[in-house]
N, C-alpha and C positions, 0 to 999 in steps of 0.2 A: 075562719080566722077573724079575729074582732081588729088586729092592728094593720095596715096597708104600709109595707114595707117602701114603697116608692113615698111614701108623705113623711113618716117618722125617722125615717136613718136621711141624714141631710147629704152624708158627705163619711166616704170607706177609703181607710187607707190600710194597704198590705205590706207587713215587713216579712221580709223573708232571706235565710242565711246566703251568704252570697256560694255555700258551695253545698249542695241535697246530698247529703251520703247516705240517708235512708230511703229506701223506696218502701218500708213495711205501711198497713193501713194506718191512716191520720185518728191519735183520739183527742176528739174535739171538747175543751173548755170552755167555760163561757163564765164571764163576770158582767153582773151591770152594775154601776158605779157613777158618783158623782164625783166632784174635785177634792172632797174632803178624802177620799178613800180611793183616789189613783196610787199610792207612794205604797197604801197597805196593799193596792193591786200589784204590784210591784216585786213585792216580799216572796206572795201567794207564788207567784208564777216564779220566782227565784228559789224559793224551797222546794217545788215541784219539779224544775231542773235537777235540783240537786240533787234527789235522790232518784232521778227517772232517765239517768244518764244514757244517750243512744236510742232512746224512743222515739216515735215521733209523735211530737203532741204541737198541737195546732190549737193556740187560744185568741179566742173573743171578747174583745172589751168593749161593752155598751155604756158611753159616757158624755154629757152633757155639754163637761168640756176637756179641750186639748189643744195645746200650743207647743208650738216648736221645741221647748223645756222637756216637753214629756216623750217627744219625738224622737227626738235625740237619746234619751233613756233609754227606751224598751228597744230602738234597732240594736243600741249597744247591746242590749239581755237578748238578742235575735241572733246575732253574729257570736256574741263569747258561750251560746249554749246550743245554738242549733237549732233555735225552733223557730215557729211560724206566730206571728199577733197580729191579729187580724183588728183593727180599730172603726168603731162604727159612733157615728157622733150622732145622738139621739134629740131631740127637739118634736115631745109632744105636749103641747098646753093644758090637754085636758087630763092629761094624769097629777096635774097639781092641784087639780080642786077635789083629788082624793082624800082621806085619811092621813094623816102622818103625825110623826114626834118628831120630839127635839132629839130621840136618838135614831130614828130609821124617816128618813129623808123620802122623796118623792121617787125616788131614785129605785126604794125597792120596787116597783112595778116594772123594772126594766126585765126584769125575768121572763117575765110574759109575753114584750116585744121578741125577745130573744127566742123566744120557745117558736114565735108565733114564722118568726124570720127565718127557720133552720126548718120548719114542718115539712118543704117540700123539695130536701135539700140534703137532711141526712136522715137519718134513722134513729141514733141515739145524740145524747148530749150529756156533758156532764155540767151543771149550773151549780158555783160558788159562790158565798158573801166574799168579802176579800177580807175579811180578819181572819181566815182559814189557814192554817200553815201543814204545809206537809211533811211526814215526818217519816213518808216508807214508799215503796215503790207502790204503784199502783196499776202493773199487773195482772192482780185476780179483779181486780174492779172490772179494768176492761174488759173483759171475757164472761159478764153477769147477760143473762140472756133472760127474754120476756116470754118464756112460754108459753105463762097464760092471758098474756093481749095486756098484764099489769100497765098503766099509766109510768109508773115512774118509783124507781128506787128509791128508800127514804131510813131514816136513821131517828128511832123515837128518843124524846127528852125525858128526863128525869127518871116518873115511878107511875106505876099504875091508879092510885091516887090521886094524879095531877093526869091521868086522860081520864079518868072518871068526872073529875073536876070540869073538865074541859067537854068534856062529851054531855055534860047537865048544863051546863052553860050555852053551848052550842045549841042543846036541844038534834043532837044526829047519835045514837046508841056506839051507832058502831065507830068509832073514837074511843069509846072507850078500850077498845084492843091492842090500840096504840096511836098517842099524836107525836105530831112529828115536827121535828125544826125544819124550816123549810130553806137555811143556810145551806145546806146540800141536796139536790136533786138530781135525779140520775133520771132521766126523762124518755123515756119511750116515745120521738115523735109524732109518730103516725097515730101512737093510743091518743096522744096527746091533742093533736087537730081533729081527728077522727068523733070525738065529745067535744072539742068547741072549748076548752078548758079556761081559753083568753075569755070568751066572751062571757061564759058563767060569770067568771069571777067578776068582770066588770060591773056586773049587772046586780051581783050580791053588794059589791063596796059602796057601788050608786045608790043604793036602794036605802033610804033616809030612815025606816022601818026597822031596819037588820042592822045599819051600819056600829049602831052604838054597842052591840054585842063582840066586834072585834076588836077585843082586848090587844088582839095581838097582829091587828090588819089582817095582810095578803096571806100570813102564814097560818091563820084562823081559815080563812076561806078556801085555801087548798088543804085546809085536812077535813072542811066538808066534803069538798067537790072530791077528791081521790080517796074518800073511805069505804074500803073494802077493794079497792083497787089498786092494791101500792106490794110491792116487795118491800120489807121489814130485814133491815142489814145490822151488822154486827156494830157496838155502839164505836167500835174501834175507825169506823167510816166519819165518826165527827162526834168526838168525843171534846164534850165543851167544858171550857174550865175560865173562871173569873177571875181578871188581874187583880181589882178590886177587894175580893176577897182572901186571893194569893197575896197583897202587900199587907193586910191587916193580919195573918197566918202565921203562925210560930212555924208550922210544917211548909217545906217548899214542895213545889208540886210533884208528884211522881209517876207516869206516866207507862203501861205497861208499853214492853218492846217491841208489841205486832201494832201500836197506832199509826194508822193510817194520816190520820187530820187532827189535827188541833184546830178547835172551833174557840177562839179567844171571843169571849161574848161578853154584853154591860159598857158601860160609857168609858173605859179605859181599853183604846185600842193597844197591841203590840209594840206601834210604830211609836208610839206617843213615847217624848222623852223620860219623862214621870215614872213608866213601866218598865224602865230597865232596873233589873231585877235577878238572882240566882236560878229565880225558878224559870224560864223560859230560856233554855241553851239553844236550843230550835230555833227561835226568834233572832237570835244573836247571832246564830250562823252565816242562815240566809242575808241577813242585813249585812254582814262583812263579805258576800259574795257581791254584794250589788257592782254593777261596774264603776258607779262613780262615785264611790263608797271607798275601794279598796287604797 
C-alpha cells in the first residue's frame, strides 16, 4: 500500500440511523471529494436512496473539508433514509504537487487513498465521482463477482476509435479493447493491493518523463495499470451524458429505462443552478428529496 491510513485520514466521523432494521450484508460506496462537490456528494447519495429503498448501503466520503453545515446535512439524509456515512477528512500534501485542471481538482486521487483504506477491511468497493446520479436499483451490481482475480469492474467510454486513440497515445495495445472512465469503479480489493495498484500509479504521475502523456491524469494511468485485468459492464453502469451539450440541443435527453447511473460529465455540474433544465428529471428528483431542500 503506497498511502498510510494513520497519517492521511486526520479525523472519522460515523452517522448512523438511530433505529438498524436491516441486518442484510453492507454494500459499501465510496466518494472522494473536495468542497466544491460535497452538495453534488449529497444528490449522489440521495438518488441512490431513492431507488435502493431498504437495502443497506453504507457510504464513504473522503473530503478535505467538512463543518458542522455539512454534519447536519447528511445525518439528516442518515436518519430520513436509513443509511450509514461514514466521513473521513483527508490531509495529504503531497498529492497537490500532482497533475491537475481547472476541472478535476487534487481531490481526484482520493480514490486511491480510498482503495488503499478499505484493502484490509473489505473485499469489494464500489468508487463514484459525485456527478453520478442514480437512476435504478443497484441489485445486480451487488452480486458481480471476480472469478478470474479481475482488478476491478469498469464501464468503457465513447467508441473503439477513441481506445485506439488512447491506446497509441498511451503506447499499452491492450486499451485498445476498451478504455474506461474511471468515474465508476467497482474494485476488487485484494486484486487491488495484491499488485500495489496505489503505488504504480504514484510512481507513473511522478515520473516527469511520462507525466505529460496523461491527457486525462489518474484515469489514463488506471487504464494502463488494469489493462487486461478489468471486467467490461454494460454502458448502462455509467452512461455519460453533457449538460453543456444538453442546453445548446434542440433534442432533450433520453435515457433508456434499465440505466443504472447517469455520469453528468464537462464543467456544468447537475447541482449548478444554470443546469436546471427539461432534460435531467433524475437530477430534479433527488434534489427535491434532500432534507433541507423540501
Amino acid at each position: 500500500m503506497y498511502f498510510d491510513k494513520h497519517k492521511v485520514i486526520t479525523q472519522k466521523l460515523y452517522l448512523t440511523p438511530n433505529l438498524h432494521a436491516d441486518c442484510h450484508p453492507k454494500f459499501h460506496i465510496a466518494y472522494g471529494v473536495d468542497k466544491n462537490f460535497l452538495h453534488g456528494c449529497v444528490i449522489s447519495i440521495t438518488s441512490i436512496a431513492l431507488h435502493n429503498i431498504n437495502n443497506n448501503h453504507c457510504f464513504h466520503i473522503f473530503t478535505d473539508y467538512f463543518e458542522h453545515e455539512q454534519e447536519t446535512l447528511f445525518d439528516t439524509l442518515v436518519q430520513q433514509y436509513k443509511i450509514e456515512i461514514n466521513i473521513y477528512l483527508v490531509d495529504d500534501q503531497s498529492l497537490k504537487s500532482l497533475p491537475s485542471t481547472k476541472n478535476w481538482s487534487y481531490a481526484t486521487y482520493f480514490r486511491f487513498i480510498i482503495a488503499d483504506y478499505f484493502s484490509n477491511k473489505l473485499d469489494k468497493i464500489l468508487y463514484l465521482d459525485a456527478d453520478i446520479i442514480c437512476n435504478n436499483s443497484l441489485d445486480r451490481l451487488q452480486n458481480i463477482h471476480f472469478y478470474n482475480n479481475e482488478i476491478a469492474a469498469v464501464v468503457t467510454e465513447k467508441d473503439e476509435r477513441w481506445w485506439q486513440k488512447r491506446a497509441s497515445e498511451l503506447e499499452v495495445e491492450n486499451i485498445s479493447r476498451g478504455y474506461f472512465n474511471a468515474g465508476f469503479l467497482f474494485i476488487n480489493l485484494n486484486r487491488w493491493a495484491g499488485e500495489d495498484i496505489s503505488t504504480q500509479a504514484m510512481r507513473l504521475l511522478k515520473n516527469n518523463a511520462l507525466k505529460n502523456k496523461f491527457s486525462f491524469l489518474d484515469q489514463d494511468v488506471l487504464n494502463i495499470l488494469l489493462a487486461n485485468k478489468i471486467i467490461y459492464l454494460a454502458k448502462k453502469y455509467n452512461t455519460q451524458y453533457s449538460i453543456n451539450y444538453g442546453l445548446k440541443s434542440v433534442k432533450h435527453a433520453a435515457f433508456a429505462i434499465d440505466t443504472i447511473f447517469i455520469h453528468y460529465i464537462g464543467p456544468t455540474e447537475p447541482w449548478h443552478e444554470w443546469a436546471i433544465s427539461p432534460f435531467s428529471p433524475t437530477i430534479h428528483k433527488s434534489k427535491k428529496c434532500l432534507p433541507l431542500e423540501k
